[in-house]
C-alpha positions in Angstrom: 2.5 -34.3 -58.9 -1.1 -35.3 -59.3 -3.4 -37.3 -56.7 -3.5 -39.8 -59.7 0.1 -39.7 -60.4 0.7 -40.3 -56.2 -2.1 -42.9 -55.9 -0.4 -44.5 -59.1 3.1 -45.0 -57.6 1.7 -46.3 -53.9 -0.2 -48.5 -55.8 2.8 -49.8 -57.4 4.3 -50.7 -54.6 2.4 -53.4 -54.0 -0.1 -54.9 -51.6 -1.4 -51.7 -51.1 -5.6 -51.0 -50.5 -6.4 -47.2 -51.8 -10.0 -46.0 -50.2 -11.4 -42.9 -51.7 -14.6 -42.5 -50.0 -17.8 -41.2 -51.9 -21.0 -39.4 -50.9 -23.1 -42.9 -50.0 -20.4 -44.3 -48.8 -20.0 -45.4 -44.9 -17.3 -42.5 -44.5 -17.9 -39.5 -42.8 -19.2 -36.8 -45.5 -15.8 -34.5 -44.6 -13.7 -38.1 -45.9 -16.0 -37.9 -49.2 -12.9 -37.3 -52.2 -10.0 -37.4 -50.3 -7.8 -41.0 -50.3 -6.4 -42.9 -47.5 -3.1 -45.7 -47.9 -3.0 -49.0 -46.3 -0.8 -51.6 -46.8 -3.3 -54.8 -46.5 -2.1 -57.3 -49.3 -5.5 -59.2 -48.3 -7.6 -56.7 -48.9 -8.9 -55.6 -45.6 -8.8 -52.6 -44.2 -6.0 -52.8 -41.0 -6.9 -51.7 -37.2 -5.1 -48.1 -37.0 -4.4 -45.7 -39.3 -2.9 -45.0 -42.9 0.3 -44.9 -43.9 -0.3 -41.9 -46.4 -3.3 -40.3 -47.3 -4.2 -36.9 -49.5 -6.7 -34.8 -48.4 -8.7 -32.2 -50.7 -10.3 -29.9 -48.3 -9.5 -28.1 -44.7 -10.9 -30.2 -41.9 -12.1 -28.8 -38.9 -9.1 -27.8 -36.6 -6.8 -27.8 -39.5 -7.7 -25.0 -41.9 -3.6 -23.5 -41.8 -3.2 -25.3 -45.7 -6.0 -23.5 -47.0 -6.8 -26.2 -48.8 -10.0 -25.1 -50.0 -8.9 -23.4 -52.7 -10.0 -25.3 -56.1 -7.5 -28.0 -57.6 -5.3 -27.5 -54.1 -4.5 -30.7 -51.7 -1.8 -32.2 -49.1 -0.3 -35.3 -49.3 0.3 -36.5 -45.3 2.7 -39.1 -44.7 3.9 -41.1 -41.5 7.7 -41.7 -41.4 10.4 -42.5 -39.1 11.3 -40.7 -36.4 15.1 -40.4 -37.9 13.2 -39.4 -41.2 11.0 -36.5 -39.5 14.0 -35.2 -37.4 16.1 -35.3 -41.0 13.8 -33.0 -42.7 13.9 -30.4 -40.0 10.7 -29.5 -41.8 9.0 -26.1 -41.4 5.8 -25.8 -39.5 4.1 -23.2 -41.8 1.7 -26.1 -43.2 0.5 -23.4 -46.1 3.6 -23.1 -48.2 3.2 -25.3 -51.8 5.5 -27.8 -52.8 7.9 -28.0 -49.0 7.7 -30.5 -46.8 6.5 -29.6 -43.9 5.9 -30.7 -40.2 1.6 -32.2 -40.4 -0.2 -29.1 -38.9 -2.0 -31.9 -36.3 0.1 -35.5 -36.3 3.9 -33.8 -35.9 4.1 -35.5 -32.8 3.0 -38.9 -34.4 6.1 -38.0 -36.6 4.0 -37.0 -40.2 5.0 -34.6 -42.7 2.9 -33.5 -45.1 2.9 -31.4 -48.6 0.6 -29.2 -49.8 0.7 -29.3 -54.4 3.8 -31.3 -54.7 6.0 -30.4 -57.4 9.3 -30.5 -59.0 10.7 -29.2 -55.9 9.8 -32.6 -53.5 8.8 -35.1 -56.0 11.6 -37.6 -55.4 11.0 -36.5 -51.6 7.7 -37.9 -51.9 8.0 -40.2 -53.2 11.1 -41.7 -51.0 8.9 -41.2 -48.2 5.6 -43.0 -49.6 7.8 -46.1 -50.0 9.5 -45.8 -46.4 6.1 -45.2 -45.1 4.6 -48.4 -47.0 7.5 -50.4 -46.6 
């Protein structure tokens, strides 16, 4: 899967606002490229956080996807409780195309992906629309 091809199918689900801060923007410089998911069928940006986001580069505390690698990123989305505890995910937030626990937001019940592939596409997927629905 692509960021376009994942930003394509939340998109599709309707009522969803994509932000994908740029340099100028009023976003911190380390948001600058990566994209943030909220379901806000007025437009508006919702108190709290996103439901999903992809991020394209290791933030500061959470360098264990090594995502600095050209092309690399990690799709990060909240679920359900049930849904974290069913994917009994690993914690080793570097391995490609496995969900895995979120190296930070575990607790907050998010799993995460680092290059999704063939391997959890449907997963993905299945969890973007929990998570916006």
């Amino acid at each position: 899967m692509t960021i376009d091809e994942i930003t394509e199918y939340v998109t599709d689900l309707g009522g969803v606002l994509v932000l994908r801060p740029t340099e100028g923007s009023e976003a911190p410089e380390i948001a600058w490229g990566d994209t943030f998911f909220y379901y806000a069928p007025d437009g508006v940006v919702p108190a709290g956080q996103p439901f999903a986001t992809i991020v394209t580069k290791d933030y500061p505390g959470d360098e264990t996807s090594d995502l600095n690698r050209p092309g690399r990123f990690r799709v990060n989305i909240a679920v359900s409780k049930t849904t974290f505890t069913e994917a009994a995910a690993p914690t080793d937030a570097s391995i490609d195309d496995t969900v895995v626990a979120h190296p930070l937001y575990a607790a907050a019940n998010w799993l995460a992906v680092v290059d999704p592939g063939k391997a959890t596409e449907a997963t993905v997927r299945e969890m973007l629309r929990e998570a916006h629905d």
